[in-house]
C-alpha positions in Angstrom: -2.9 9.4 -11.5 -1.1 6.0 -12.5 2.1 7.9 -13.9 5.0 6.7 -12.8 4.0 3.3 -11.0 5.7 0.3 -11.6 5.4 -3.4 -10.3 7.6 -5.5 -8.8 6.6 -9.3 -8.8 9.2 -10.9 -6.2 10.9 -8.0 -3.8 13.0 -11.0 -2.8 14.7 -11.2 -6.0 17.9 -8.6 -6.1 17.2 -7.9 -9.7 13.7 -7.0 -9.7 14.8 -4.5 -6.7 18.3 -3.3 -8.5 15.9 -3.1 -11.3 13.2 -0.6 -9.8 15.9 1.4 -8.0 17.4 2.6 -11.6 13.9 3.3 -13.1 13.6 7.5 -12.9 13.5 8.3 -9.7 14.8 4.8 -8.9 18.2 5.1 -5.6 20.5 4.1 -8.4 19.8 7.8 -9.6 20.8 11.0 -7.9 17.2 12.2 -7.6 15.7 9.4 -5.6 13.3 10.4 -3.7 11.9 7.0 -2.1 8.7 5.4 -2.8 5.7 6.8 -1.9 3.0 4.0 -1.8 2.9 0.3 -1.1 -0.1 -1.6 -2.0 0.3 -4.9 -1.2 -2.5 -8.0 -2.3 -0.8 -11.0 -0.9 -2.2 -12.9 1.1 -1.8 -11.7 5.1 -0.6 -15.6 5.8 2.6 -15.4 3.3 3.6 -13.1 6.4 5.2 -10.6 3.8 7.6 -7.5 5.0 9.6 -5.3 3.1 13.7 -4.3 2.7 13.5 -1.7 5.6 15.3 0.8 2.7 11.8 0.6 1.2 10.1 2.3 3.7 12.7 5.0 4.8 10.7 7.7 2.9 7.5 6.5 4.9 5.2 5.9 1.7 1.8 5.3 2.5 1.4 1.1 3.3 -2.2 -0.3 2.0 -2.6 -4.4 2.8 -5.5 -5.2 1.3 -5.7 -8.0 3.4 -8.8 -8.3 5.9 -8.0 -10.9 8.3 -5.9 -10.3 10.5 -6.8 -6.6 10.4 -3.0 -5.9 11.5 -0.6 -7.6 9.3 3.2 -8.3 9.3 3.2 -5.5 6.5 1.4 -3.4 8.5 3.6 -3.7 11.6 6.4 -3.2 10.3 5.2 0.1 8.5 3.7 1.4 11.6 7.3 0.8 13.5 8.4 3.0 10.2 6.0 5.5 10.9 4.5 4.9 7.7 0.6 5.8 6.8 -1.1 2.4 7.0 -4.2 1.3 5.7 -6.2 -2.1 6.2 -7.4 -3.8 4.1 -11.3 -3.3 5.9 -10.1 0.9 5.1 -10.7 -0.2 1.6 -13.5 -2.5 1.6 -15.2 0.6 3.3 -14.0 3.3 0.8 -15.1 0.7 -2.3 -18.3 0.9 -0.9 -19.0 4.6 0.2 -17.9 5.2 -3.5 -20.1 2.5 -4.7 -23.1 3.9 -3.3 -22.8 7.2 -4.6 -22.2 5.9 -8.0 -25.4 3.5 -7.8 -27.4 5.7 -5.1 -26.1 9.0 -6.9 -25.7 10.4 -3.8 -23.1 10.7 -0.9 -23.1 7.4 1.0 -23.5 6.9 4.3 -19.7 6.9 5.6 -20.6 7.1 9.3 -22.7 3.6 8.8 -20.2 1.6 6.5 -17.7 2.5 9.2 -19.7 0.8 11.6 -19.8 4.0 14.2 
């Protein structure tokens, strides 16, 4: 379910933030509730992090990144206590859904693991 999600292209920018924060459910309104879920595709070497009010509802951090596994995204999240997710957490799931698409049957997640 996409409802609801909304894209910010430069968190550095205090209008793009100011912006998000009075969307529905945005801080500027009474009923803000935080964000749930980061999902972040830039590259792990632009060493990205986020406003720390961003994570103070401990949404669920995916880097897609795969090298480094750990990120500075995913650091930081973890010192949140935030759900993270690596970007190799992906790459596995895309595949284990893959093959039962293709294989039409459940796919091996114990091997894509590597376990």
């Amino acid at each position: 379910d996409m409802s609801g999600v909304h894209v910010i292209g430069a968190l550095e920018d205090p209008d793009a933030t100011a912006e998000m924060e009075s969307w529905p459910g945005g801080a500027a309104n009474p009923s803000f509730d935080g964000i749930r879920a980061v999902v972040c595709t830039v590259p792990a070497s632009a060493g990205l992090t986020l406003p720390e009010r961003l994570l103070a509802r401990r949404p669920v951090v995916l880097d897609a990144s795969y090298v480094p596994p750990q990120t500075a995204l995913l650091t930081q999240a973890a010192k949140a206590k935030c759900v993270c997710l690596r970007g190799a957490d992906l790459l596995v799931a895309q595949g284990v859904r893959q093959w039962q698409f293709w294989m039409n049957r459940r796919g091996p997640l114990y091997a894509m693991e590597g376990q």
